[in-house]
C-alpha positions, 0 to 999 in steps of 0.5 A: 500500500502506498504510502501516503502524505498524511501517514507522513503526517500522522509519524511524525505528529504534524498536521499534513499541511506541515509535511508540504512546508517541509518538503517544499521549503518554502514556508519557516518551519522549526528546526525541530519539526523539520527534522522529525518530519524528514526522520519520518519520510525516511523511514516510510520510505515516502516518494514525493509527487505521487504514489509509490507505486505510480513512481515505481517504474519511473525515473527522472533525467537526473543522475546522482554523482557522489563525491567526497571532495569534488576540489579533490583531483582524484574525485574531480577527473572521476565525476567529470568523466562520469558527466561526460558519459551521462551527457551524450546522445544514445546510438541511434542519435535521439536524445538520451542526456541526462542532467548530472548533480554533483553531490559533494559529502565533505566524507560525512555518512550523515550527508551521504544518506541524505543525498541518497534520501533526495536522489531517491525523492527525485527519482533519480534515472541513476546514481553512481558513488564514488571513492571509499566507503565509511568503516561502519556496519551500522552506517554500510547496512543503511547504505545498502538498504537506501541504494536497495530502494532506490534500485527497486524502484528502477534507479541504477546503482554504480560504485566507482573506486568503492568495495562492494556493498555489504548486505542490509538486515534482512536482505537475506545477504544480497545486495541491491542487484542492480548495483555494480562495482568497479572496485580499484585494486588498492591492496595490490598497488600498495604492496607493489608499490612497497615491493619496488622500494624493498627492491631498491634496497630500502629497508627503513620505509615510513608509511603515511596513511589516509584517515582510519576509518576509510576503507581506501586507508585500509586496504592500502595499508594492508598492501604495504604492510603484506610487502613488508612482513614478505620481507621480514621486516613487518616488527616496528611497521605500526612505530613507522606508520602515521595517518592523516588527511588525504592532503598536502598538509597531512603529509606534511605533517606526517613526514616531520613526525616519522622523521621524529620518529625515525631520523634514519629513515630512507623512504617515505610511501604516502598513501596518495599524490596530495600527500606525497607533495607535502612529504616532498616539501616537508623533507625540503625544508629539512634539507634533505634531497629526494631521492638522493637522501629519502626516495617518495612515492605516492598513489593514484598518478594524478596528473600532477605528480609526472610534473613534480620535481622530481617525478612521483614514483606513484601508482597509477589508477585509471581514473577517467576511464573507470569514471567513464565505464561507471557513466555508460554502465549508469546510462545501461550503455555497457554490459555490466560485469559478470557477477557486478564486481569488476577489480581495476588493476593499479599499475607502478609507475617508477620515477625519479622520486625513488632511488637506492638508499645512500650507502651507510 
């Protein structure tokens, strides 16, 4: 049975005209009661402008493009490659645009649900998230459950550079089954990544990480530290790992408290290029050289880090064209994967930036 304005009306204990004002913003409302009528139409699941079951089979020419930082180049070349699908005309040359929205979380859960909650209100013809997930299995069930929604009612679901979805309760352990993941192989980059220094001779390697609570963070991680206990060398790995933001700052930061830490160290691998710009600036200013003194790498090969001086050793991670595979799969131009899942290989880009540590 559809759910109705005035069930709305009746959770939340307001009067029907009040849902309207809510949801038309255009009338004062307190914040309060703004935020109990919101609570109540997400948890009846409430489609606004008609009938659930009316909407079901309809969509609009809106697609959700879900982002953590859009100012982030990583998440900017991603969304401008999705928008560059989603824009052009079907084959047979009618039209077939799409309006893109942009939608920029700023990595706070609370925003990315409600995001999804107005996608689902706008009937959404897809909706593509980017990037790395939140650590949280209360917050990963809540997801799963929205995007379930949004895909029983006819919106496609894409996860760009995300794992895949965990399943809601209830769900009985599926997943939405139109949700495809183009997943990156970030646990592989990483420890090939680290196998290449180790390789050079490097035996005293800092490692800065991304926030913990990030699954990116935590699968990079894992690649660094797999390459070093192959090598013996795993005792002291957590004395030599330091987390931050995915910024210039934090690894600024971060590259004068590892060599706090460990004033002999020979290379410092940061888990992204922003990072590993503020590790070269960090180690200027402390008058030691890259690589001569202490080799950098990187992750993701933004288009900055060829132009760094040195050249970032870094991983490179397809970006646009993953970006642009999760436009077509959105607009159902491109068969999806067997199974959903596609893993994207990270390839090791060796540049200038690393060298073989200075003789003792």
């Amino acid at each position: 049975m559809a759910v109705t304005l005035a069930d709305v009306a009746a959770r939340a204990q307001v009067s029907s005209a009040t849902v309207s004002r809510v949801l038309s913003g255009n009338y004062p409302v307190s914040e309060a009661t703004r935020a109990r009528v919101l609570r109540a139409v997400d948890e009846l699941d409430y489609v606004l402008n008609g009938p659930a079951s009316a909407l079901a089979a309809a969509t609009s020419d809106l697609v959700g493009i879900l982002v953590n930082d859009i100012a982030d180049p990583f998440f900017g070349i991603i969304a401008g490659a999705v928008q560059s699908e989603i824009g052009g005309r079907l084959p047979n040359g009618r039209g077939g645009e799409k309006l893109a929205v942009v939608c920029n979380t700023g990595g706070s859960p609370e925003r990315e649900l409600t995001y999804l909650t107005l996608l689902q209100r706008q009937r959404a013809a897809a909706v593509v998230l980017t990037g790395g997930a939140v650590e949280d299995p209360e917050h990963a069930a809540a997801v799963t459950a929205k995007l379930g929604r949004l895909s029983a009612a006819g919106t496609r679901v894409v996860l760009c550079g995300r794992p895949p979805l965990t399943a809601a309760p209830g769900a009985d352990g599926e997943a939405p089954p139109a949700a495809v993941t183009l997943a990156f192989d970030n646990q592989g980059g990483a420890q090939r990544l680290t196998e290449h220094l180790l390789a050079l001779g490097h035996r005293r390697i800092g490692y800065i990480a991304g926030p913990a609570d990030r699954t990116t963070t935590r699968y990079r991680l894992e690649g660094h530290l797999a390459a070093l206990a192959a090598a013996g060398l795993a005792e002291g790995a957590k004395r030599l790992t330091v987390h931050g933001l995915y910024d210039r700052a934090s690894g600024y930061d971060a590259a004068l408290e590892l060599l706090r830490r460990s004033p002999d160290l020979t290379a410092i691998a940061a888990a992204n290029d922003s990072i590993a710009l503020g590790v070269c600036a960090a180690l200027r200013d402390r008058g030691l050289r890259i690589p001569e003194d202490v080799s950098v790498t990187g992750f993701d090969d933004l288009p900055f880090s060829v132009d760094a001086v040195p050249a970032l050793t870094t991983v490179r991670l397809p970006l646009h064209e993953a970006g642009a595979r999760a436009g077509r799969l959105a607009m159902g131009r491109e068969t999806p994967p067997p199974g959903g899942l596609a893993t994207i290989r990270a390839d090791l880009m060796a540049r200038a930036s690393t060298a073989p540590p200075p003789a003792a």
